[in-house]
N, C-alpha and C positions, 0 to 999 in steps of 0.2 A: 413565321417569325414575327413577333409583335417587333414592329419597328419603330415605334415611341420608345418604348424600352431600351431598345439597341442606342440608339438614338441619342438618348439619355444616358446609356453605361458609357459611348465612346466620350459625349463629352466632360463628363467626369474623370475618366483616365485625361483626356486629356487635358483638363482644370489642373489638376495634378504634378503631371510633368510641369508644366507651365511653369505656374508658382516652386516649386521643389528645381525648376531646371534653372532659371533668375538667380533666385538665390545662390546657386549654386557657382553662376558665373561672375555673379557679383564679387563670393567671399574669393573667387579664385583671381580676378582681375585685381582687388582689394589689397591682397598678401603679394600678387606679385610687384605692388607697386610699395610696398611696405619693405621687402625684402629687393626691391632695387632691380628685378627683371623687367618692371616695364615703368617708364618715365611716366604713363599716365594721360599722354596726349594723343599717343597711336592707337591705330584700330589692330583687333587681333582676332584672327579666324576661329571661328566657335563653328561645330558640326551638332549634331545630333544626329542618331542611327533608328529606325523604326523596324522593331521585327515584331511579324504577327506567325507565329510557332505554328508552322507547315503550311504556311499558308504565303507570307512576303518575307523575304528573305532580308533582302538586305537598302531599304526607303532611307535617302540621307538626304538632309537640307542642312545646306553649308551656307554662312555668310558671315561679315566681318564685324565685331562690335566695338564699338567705340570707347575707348578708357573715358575718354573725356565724360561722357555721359555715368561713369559708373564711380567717378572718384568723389573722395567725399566733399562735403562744401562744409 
């Protein structure tokens, strides 16, 4: 296995997720504060799930993110 390579394809998936996962939480924190589900000052439990097909089942990193930090200015 050339492991530059490897190396290089994980960090690009996960460049990926990154940017595309942010965003994602941003526009979700954004509308629920828009639509009146969240005041904007609480933190709120964000997960994410890592599966590598037959290989890792089921890799989860859970922690809390902050509205404050996500609302607009």
């Amino acid at each position: 296995m050339d492991e530059d390579a490897f190396n290089i394809s994980i960090r690009k998936f996960l460049k990926h997720f990154g940017v595309t996962a942010q965003r994602e939480i941003e526009s979700a924190i954004r509308k629920g504060i828009d639509e009146g589900k969240l005041r904007g000052d609480e933190s709120v439990p964000v997960r994410a799930t890592l599966i590598v097909e037959g290989l890792l089942r089921d890799f989860r990193i859970a922690e809390a993110s902050r509205c404050r930090d996500h609302a607009r200015h």
